[in-house]
Structures are given as C-alpha cells and as structure tokens.
gemmi code that builds the backbone of each chain (N, CA, C; Angstrom):
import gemmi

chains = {
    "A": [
        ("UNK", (73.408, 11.434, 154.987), (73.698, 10.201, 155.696), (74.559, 10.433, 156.912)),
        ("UNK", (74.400, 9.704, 157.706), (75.174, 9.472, 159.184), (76.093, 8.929, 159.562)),
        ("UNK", (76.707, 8.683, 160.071), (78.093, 7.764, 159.712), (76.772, 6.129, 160.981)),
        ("UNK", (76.462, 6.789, 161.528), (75.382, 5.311, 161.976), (74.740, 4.595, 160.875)),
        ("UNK", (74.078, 5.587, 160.155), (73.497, 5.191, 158.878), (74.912, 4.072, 157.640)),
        ("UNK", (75.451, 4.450, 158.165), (76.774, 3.804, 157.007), (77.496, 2.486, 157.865)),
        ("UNK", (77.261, 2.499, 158.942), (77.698, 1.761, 160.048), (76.596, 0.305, 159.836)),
        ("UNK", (75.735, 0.703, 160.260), (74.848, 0.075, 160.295), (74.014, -1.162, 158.864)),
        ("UNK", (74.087, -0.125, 157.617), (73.777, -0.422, 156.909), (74.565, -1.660, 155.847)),
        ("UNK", (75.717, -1.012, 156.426), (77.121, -1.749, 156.266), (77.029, -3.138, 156.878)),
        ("UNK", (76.573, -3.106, 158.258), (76.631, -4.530, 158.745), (75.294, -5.296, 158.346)),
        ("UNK", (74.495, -4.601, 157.992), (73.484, -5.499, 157.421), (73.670, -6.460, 155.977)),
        ("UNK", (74.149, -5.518, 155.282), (74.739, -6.471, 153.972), (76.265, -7.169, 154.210)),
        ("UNK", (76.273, -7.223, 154.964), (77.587, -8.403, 155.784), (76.234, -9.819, 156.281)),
        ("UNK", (75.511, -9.187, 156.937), (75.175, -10.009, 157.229), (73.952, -11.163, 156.799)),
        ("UNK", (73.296, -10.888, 156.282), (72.067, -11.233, 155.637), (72.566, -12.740, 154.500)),
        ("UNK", (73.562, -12.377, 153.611), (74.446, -13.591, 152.450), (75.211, -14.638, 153.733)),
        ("UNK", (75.535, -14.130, 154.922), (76.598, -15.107, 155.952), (75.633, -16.194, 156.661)),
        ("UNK", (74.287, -15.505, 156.715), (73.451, -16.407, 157.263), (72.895, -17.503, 156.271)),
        ("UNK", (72.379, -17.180, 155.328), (72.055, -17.754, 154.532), (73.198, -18.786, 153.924)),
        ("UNK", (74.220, -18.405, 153.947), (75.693, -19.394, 153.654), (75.371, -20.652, 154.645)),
        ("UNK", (74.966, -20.319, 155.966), (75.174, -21.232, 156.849), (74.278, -21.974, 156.884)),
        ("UNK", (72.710, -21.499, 156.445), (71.685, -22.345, 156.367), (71.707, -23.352, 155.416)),
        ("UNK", (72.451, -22.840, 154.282), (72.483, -23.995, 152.696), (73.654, -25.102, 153.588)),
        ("UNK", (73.996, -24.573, 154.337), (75.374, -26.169, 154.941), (74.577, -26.637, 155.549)),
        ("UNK", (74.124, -25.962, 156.808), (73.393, -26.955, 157.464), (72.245, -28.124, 156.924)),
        ("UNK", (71.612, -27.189, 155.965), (70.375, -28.405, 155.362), (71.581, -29.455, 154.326)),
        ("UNK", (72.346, -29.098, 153.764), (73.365, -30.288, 152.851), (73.621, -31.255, 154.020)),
        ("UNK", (74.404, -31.048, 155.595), (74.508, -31.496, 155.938), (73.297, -32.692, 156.914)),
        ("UNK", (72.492, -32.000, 157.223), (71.379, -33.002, 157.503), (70.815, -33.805, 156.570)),
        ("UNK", (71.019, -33.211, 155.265), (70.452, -34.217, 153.904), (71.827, -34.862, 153.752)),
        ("UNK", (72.928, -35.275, 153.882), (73.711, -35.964, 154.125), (74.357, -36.891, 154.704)),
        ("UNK", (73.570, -36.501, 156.417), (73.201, -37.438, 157.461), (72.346, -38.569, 157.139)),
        ("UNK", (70.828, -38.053, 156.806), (70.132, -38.842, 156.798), (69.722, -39.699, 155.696)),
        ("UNK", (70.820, -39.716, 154.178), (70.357, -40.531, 153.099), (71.236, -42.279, 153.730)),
        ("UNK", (72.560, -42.039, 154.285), (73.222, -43.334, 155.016), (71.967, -43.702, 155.855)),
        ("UNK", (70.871, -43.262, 156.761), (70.505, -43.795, 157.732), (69.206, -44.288, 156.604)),
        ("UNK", (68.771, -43.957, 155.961), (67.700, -44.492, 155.396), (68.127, -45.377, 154.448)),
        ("UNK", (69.378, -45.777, 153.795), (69.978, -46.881, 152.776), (69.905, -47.848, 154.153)),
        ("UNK", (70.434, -48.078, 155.744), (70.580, -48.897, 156.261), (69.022, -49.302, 156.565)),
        ("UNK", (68.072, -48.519, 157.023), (66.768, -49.413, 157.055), (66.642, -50.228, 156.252)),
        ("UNK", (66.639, -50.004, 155.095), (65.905, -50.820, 153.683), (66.505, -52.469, 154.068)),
        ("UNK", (68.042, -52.705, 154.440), (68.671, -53.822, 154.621), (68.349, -54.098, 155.525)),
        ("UNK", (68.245, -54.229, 156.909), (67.635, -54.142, 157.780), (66.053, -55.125, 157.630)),
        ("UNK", (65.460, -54.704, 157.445), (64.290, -55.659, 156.355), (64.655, -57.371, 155.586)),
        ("UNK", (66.043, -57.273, 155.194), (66.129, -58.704, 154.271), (65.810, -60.144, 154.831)),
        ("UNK", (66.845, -60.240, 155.881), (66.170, -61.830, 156.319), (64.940, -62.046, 157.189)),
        ("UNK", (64.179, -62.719, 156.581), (62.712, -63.646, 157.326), (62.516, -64.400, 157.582)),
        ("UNK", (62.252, -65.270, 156.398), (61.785, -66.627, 156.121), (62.569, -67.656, 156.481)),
        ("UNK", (63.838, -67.184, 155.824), (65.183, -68.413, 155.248), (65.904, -68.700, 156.697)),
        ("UNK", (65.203, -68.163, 157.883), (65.932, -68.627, 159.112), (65.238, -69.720, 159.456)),
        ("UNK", (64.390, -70.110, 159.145), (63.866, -71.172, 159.993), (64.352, -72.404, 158.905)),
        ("UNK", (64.715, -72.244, 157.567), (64.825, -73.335, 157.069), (66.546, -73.659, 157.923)),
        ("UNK", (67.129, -72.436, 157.490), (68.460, -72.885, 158.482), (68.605, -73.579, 159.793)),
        ("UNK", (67.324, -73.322, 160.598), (67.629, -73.852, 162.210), (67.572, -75.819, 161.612)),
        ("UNK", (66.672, -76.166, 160.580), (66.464, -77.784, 160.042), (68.261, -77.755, 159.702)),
        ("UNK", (68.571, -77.250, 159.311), (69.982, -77.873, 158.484), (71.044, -77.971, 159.122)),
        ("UNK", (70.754, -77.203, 160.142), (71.627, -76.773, 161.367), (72.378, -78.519, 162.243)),
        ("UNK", (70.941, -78.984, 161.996), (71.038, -80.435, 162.081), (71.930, -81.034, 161.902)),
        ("UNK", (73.078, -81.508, 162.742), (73.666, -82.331, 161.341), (73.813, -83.913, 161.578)),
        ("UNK", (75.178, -84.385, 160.242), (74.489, -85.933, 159.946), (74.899, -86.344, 161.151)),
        ("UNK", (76.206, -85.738, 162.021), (76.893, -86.879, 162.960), (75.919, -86.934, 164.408)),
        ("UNK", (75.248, -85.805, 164.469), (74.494, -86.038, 165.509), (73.267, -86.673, 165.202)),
        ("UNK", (72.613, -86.881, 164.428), (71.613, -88.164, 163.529), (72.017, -89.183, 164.048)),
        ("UNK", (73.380, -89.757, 163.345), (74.059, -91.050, 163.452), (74.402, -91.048, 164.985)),
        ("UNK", (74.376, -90.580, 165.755), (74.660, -90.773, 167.417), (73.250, -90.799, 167.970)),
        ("UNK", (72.486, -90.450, 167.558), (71.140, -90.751, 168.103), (70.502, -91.786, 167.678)),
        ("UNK", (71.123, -92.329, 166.475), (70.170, -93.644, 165.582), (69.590, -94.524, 166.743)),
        ("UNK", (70.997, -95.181, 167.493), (70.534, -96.539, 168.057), (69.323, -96.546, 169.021)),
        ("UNK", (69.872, -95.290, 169.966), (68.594, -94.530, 171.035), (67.518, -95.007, 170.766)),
        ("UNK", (67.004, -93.903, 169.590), (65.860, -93.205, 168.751), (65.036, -95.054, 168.169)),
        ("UNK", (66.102, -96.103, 167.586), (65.887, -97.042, 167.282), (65.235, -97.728, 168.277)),
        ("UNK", (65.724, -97.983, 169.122), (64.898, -98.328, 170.653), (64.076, -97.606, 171.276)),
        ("UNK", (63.747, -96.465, 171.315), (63.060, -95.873, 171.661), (60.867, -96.005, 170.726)),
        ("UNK", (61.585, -96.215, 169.697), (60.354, -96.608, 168.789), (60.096, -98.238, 168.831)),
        ("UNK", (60.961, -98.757, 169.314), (60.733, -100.515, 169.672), (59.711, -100.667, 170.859)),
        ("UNK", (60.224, -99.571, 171.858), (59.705, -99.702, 173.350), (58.450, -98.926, 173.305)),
        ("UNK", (58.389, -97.831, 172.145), (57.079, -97.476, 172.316), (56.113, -97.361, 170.833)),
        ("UNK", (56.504, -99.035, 170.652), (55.648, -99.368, 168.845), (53.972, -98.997, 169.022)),
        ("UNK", (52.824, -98.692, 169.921), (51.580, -98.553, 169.741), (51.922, -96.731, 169.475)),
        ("UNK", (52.728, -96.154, 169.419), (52.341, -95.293, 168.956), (53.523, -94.441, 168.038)),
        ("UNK", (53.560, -95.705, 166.908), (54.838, -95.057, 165.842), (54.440, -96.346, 164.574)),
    ],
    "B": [
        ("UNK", (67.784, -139.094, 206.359), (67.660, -139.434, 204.882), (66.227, -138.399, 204.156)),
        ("UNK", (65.216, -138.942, 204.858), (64.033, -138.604, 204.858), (63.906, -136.886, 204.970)),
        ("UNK", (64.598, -136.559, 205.470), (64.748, -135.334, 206.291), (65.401, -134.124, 205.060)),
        ("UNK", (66.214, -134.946, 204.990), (67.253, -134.274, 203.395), (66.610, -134.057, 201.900)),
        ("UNK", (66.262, -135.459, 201.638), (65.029, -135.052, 200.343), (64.040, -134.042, 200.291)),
        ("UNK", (63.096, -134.026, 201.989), (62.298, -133.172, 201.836), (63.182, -131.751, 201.761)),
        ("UNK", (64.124, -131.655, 201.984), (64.163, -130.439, 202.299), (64.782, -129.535, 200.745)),
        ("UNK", (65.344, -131.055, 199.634), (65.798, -131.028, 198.412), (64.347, -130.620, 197.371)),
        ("UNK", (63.264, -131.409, 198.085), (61.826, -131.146, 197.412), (62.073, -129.427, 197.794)),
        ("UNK", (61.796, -129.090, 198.631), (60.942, -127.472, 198.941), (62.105, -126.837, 198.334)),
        ("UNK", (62.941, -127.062, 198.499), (63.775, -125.783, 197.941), (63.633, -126.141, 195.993)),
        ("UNK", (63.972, -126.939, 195.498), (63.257, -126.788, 193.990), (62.449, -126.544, 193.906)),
        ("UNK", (61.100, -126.850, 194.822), (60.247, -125.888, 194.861), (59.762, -124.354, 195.074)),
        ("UNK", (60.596, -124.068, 195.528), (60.628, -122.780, 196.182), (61.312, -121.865, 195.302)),
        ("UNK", (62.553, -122.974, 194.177), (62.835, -122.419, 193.034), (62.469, -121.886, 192.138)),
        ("UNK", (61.443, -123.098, 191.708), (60.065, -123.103, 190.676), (59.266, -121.736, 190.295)),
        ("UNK", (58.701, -121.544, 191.553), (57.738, -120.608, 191.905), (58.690, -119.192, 191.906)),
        ("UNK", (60.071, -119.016, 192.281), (60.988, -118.179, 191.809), (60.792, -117.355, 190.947)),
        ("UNK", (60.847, -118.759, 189.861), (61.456, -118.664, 188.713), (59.822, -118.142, 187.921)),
        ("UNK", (59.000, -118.889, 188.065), (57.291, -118.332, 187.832), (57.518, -116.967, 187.821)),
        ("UNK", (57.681, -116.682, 188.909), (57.165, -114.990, 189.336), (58.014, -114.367, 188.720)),
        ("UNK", (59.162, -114.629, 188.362), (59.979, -113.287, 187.433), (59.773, -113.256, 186.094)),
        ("UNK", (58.974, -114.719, 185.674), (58.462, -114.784, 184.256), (57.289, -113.729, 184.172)),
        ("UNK", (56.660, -113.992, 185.038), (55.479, -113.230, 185.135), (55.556, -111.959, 185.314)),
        ("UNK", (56.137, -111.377, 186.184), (56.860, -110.087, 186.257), (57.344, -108.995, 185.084)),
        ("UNK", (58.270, -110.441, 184.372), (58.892, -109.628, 182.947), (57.893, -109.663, 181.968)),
        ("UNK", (57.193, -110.590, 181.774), (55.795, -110.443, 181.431), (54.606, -109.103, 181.241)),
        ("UNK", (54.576, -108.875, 182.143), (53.744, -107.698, 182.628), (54.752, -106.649, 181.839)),
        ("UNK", (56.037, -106.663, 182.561), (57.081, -105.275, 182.287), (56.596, -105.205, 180.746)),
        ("UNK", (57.073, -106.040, 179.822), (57.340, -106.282, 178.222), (55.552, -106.460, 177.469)),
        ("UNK", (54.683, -106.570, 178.338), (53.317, -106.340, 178.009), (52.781, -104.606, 176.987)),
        ("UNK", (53.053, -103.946, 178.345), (52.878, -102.321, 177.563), (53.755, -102.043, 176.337)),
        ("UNK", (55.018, -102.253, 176.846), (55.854, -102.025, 175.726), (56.149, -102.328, 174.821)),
        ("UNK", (55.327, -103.953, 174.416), (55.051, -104.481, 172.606), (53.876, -104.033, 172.383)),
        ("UNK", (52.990, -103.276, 173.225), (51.362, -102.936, 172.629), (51.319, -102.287, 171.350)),
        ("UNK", (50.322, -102.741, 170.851), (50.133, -103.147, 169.492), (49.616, -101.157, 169.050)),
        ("UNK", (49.119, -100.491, 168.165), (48.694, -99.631, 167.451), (47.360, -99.855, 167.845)),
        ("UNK", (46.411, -98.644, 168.260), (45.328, -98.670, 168.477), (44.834, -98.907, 166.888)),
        ("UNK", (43.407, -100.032, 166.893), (42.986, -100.274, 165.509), (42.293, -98.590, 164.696)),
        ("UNK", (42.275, -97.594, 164.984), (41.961, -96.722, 164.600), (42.798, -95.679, 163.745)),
        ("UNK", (44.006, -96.119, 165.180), (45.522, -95.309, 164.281), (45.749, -96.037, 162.907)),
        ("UNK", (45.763, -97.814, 163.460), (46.603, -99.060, 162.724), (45.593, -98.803, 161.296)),
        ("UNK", (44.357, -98.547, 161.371), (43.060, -98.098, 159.787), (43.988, -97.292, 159.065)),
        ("UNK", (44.150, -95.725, 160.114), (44.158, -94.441, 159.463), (45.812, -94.461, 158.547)),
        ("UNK", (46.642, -95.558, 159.041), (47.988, -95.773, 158.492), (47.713, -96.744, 157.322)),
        ("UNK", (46.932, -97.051, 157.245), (47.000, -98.652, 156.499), (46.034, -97.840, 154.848)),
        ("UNK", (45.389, -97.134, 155.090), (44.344, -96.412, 154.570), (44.956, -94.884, 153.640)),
        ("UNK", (46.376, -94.653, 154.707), (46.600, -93.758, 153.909), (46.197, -92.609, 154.301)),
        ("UNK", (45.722, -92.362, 155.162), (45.219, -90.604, 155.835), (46.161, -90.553, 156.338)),
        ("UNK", (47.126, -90.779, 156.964), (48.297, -90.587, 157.903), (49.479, -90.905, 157.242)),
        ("UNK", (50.499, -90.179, 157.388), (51.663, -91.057, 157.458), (52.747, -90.183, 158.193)),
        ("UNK", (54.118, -90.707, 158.268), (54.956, -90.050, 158.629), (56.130, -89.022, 158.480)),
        ("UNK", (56.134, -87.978, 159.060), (56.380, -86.663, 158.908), (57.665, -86.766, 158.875)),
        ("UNK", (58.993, -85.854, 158.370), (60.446, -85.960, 158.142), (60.743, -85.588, 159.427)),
        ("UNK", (59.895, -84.516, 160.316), (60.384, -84.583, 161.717), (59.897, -84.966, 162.700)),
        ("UNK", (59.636, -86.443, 162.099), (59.388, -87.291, 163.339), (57.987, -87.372, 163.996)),
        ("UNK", (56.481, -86.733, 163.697), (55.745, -86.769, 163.998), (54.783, -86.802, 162.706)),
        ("UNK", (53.714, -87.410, 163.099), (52.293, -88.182, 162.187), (52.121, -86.797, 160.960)),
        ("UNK", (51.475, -86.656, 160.063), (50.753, -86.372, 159.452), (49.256, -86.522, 159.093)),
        ("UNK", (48.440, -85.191, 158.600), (47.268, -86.279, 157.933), (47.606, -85.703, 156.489)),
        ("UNK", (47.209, -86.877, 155.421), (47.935, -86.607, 154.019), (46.879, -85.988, 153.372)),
        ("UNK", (45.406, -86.177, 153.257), (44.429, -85.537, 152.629), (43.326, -84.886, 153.064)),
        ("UNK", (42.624, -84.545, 153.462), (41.784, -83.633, 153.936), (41.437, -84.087, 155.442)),
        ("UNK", (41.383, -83.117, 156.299), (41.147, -83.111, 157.485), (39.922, -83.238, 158.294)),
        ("UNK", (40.053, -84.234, 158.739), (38.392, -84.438, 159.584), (38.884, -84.081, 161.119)),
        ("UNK", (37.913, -84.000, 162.213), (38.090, -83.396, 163.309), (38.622, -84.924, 163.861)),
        ("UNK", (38.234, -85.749, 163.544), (38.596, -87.104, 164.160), (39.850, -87.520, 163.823)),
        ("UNK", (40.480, -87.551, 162.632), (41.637, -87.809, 162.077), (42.680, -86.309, 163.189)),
        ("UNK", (42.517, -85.471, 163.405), (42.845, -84.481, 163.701), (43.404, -84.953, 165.379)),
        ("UNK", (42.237, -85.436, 165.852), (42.030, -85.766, 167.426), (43.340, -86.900, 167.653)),
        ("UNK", (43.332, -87.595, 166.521), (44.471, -88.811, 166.467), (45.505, -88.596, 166.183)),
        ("UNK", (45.427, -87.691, 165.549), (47.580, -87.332, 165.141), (47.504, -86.645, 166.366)),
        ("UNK", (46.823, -85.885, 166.719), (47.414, -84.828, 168.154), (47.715, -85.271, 169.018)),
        ("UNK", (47.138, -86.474, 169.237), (47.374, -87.482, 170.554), (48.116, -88.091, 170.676)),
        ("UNK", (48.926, -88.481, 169.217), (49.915, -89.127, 168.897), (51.133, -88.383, 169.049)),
        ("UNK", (50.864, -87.313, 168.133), (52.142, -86.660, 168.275), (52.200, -86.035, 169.945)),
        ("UNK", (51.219, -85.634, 170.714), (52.245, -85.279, 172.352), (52.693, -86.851, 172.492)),
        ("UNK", (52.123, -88.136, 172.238), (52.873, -88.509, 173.109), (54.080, -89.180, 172.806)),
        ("UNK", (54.350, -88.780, 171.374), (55.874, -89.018, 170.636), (56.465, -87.929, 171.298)),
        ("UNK", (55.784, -86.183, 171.461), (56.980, -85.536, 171.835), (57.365, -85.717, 173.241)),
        ("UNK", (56.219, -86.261, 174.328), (56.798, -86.257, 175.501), (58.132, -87.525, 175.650)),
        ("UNK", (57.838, -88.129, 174.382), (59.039, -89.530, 174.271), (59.809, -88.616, 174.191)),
        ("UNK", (59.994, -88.098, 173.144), (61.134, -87.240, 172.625), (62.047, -87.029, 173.174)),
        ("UNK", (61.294, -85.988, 174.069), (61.715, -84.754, 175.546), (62.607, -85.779, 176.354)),
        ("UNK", (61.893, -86.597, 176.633), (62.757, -87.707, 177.721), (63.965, -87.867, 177.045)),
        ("UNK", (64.085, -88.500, 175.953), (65.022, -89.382, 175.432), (66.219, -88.420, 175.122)),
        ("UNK", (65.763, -86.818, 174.266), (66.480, -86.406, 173.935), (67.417, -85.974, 175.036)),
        ("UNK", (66.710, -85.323, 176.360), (67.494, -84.962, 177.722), (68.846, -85.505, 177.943)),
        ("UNK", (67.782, -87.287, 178.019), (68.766, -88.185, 178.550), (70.372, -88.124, 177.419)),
        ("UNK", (70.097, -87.829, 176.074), (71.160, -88.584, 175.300), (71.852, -86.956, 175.326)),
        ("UNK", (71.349, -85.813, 175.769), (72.190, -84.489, 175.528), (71.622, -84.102, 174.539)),
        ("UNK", (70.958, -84.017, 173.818), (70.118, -83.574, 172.335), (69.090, -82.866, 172.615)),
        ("UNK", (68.671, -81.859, 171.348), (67.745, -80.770, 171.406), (66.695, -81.720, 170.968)),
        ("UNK", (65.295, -81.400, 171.541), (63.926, -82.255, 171.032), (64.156, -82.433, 169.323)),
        ("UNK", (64.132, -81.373, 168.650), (64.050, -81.084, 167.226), (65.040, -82.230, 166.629)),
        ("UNK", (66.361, -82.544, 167.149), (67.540, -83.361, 167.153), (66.642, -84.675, 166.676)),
        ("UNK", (65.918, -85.504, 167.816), (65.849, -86.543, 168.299), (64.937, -86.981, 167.769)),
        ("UNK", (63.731, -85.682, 167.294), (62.496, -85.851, 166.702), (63.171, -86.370, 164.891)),
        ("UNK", (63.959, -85.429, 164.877), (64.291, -86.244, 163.380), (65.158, -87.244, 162.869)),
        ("UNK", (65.675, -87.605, 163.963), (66.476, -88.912, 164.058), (65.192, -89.810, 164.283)),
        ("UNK", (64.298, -89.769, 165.119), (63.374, -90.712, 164.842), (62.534, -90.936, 163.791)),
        ("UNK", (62.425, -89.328, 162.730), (61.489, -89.279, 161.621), (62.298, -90.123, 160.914)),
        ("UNK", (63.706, -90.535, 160.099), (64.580, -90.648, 159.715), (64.131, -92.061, 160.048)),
        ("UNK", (63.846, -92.854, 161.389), (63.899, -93.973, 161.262), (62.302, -94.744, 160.712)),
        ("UNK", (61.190, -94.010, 161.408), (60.082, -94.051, 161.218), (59.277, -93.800, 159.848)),
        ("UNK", (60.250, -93.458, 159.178), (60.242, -93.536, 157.638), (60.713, -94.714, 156.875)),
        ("UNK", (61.592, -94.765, 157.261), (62.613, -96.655, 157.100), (61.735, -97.584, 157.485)),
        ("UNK", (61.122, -97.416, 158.240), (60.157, -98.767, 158.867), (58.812, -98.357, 158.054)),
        ("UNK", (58.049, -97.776, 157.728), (57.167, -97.688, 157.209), (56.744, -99.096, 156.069)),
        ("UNK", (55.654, -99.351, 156.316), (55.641, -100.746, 155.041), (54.977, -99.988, 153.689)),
        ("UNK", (55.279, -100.937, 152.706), (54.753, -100.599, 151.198), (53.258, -100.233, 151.891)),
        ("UNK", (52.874, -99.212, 150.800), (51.421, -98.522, 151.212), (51.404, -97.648, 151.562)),
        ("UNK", (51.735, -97.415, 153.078), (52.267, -96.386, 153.776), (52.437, -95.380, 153.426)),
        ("UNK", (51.529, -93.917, 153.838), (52.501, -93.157, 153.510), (53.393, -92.092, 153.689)),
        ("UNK", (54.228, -91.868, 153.444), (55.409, -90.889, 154.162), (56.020, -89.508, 153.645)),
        ("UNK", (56.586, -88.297, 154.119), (56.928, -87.320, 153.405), (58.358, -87.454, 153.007)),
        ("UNK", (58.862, -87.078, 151.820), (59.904, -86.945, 150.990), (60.598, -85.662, 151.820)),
        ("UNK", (61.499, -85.825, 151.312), (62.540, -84.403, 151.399), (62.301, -82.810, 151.172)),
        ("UNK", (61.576, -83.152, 150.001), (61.147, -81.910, 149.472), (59.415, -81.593, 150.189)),
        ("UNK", (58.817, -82.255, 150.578), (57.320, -82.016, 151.739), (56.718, -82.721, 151.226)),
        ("UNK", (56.309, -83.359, 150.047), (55.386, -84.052, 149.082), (55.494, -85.312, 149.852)),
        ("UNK", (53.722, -85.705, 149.968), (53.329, -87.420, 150.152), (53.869, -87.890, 149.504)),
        ("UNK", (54.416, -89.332, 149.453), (54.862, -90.500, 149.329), (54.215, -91.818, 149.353)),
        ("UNK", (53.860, -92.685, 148.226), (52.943, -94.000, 148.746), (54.676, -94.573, 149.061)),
        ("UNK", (54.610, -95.756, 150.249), (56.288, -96.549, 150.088), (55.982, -97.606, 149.365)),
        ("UNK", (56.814, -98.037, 148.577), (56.857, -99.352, 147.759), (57.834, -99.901, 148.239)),
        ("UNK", (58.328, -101.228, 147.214), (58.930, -101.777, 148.343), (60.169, -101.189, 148.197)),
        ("UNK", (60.344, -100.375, 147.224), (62.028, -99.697, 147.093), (62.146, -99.159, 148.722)),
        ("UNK", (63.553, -98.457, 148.972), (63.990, -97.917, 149.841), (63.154, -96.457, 149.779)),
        ("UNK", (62.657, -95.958, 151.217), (61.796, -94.653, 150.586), (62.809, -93.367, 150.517)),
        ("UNK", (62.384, -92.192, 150.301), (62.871, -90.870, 149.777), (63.355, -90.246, 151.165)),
        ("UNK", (64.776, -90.287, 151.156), (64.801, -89.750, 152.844), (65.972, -88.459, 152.597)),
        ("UNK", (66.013, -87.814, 153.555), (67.316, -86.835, 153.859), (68.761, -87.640, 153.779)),
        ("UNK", (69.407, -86.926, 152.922), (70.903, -86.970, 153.077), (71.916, -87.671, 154.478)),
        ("UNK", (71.115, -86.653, 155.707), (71.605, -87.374, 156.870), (70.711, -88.107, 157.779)),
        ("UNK", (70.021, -88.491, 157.266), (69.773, -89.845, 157.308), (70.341, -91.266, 157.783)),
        ("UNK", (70.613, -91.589, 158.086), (70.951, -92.879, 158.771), (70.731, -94.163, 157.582)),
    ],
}
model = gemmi.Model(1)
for chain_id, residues in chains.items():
    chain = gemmi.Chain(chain_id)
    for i, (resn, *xyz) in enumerate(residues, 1):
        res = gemmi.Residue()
        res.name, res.seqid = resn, gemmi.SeqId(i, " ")
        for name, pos in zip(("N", "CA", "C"), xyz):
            atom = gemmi.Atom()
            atom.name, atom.element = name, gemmi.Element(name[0])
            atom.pos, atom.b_iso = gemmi.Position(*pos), 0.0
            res.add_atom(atom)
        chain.add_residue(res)
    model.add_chain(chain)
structure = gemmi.Structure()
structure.add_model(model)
structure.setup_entities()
C-alpha cells in the first residue's frame, strides 16, 4: 500500500455515510415542509354553499322597517303589476 | 254696473274651466297608476299558478308552461326596474328593497293566493295572517 492508497481510501469512507446523513435530512425536511401545506388545502375547500344563505340574513330587520313605508307606496303606485 | 258683472261672469268662468283642467289632468296622472292587473296575470293569481316570492318577485307554484313563464318574467323586470329606482332613491341595495316589498306583497295577498313561507314551501293564504320572516314588518 501507498500512503495515497491510505489517503485516499481514508477519505472515501469519511465520505460516502456524510452524504447520505445529509440526504435522510433533506428528504425529512421536505416531507416536513410539505405535510403543513397539504393539511391547509383540504380547509381551504370548506365554505360554498352557506355564503349565499348569509348574504339573505345579512338583511336586517331595521333596514326592512325603514323601507316599509317606501316599498308600501311603491306597490300602491304600481298595483297592475303586484 | 254692467261692465263689472260681466267681468265677475268670465272670471268664474275662467275659474271653472281652471278648475276642469286640473281635474282632468290629475285624472290622467292617477289613471296609469291605479291600473288594474292584466286579466291574465289577475287568472294566473286567482288560480294559483303564481304567487308571491319572499324576495319580492312572482313565482310559478306548479309546473311550468312557456306562457306562465313569459308572465312572471315580465313581471318580475318590471318589479325589478321598480326596485332599482326606489331602492337608489331611499340608499338601499335592490336585494334590500326587493324584500321589503316581498314582506309586504305577502301581507296583501288575499285568501287563495298563493305565497312562499320562510322555509321555500307554497302556501294557500287563508284568512289567518300568512307565514312571513321574522323581519318582517
């Protein structure tokens, strides 16, 4: 053997376990990244429907009662089609 | 003397005829605006294919013909172009004004009639008070 041969061989089994150390973090860490980003899609998805019943309720009574008298006359003045 | 009367005649006269023409006038004005329900709508209400919607515009309650169809549509633009006006004028969103009028147009409805409940379901009205929203009037 050579002292290159011992040199060399030496840095190979240094190196080969250091890389591989770094690859098992990196994939934990991208599988770590991306389980938060895929729990937030799923929510993301929930409301649909239940908005449009909200924009009706949104309504409310006091502005009803301020429009009554209007709205009351307004269907007097135009009874052929109410 | 002579001179004075006539001139007491023409002007009551002149009153008269005044007074004619603004009758007639308001007449005309208050003509369109008590017009009656076309007899087709006044059937399709009386009959029960129609009635009135919680927001303020027609319904048809049971199966749809192209004719019944032609009549609520016509009805309802020209409730919403009321709407539009009215609501502008008072500061209110159409949707506002449309159900402040459904709200009333439900109240007026006569026994027979019929109208939607709260929950979406036809309604015949009897003579009880009918099924209305909370804010309601």
């Amino acid at each position: 053997m050579t002292t290159a041969d011992l040199t060399c061989g030496a840095r190979q089994a240094h190196k080969v376990p250091m890389q591989g150390h770094w690859m098992k973090r990196m994939r934990v860490l991208v599988l770590m990244a991306g389980l938060p980003m895929l729990a937030g899609c799923v929510t993301v998805n929930a409301p649909s429907e239940p908005i449009v019943i909200e924009l009706n309720v949104n309504i409310t009574q006091e502005v009803i009662y301020r429009l009554a008298e209007d709205a009351g006359n307004t269907i007097d003045e135009n009874a052929s089609i109410f | 003397m002579h001179g004075v009367r006539m001139e007491q005649t023409m002007k009551s006269k002149t009153l008269t005829l005044l007074a004619l023409g603004a009758a007639l006038i308001a007449g005309s004005i208050a003509a369109p605006a008590m017009a009656q329900r076309d007899p087709a709508y006044a059937a399709a209400r009386a009959n029960g294919s129609v009635g009135e919607r919680t927001n303020g515009y027609l319904g048809i309650v049971g199966p749809a013909t192209p004719e019944l169809q032609r009549l609520v549509d016509d009805i309802n633009n020209q409730r919403r172009e009321v709407y539009a006006q009215r609501a502008q004028a008072e500061g209110a969103t159409l949707e506002q004004y449309a159900l402040t009028a459904g709200c009333l147009a439900i109240a007026r409805t006569t026994p027979g009639e019929k109208y939607q409940a709260p929950d979406g379901s036809w309604q015949t009205r009897t003579a009880a008070a009918p099924l209305r929203d909370p804010r309601c009037p």
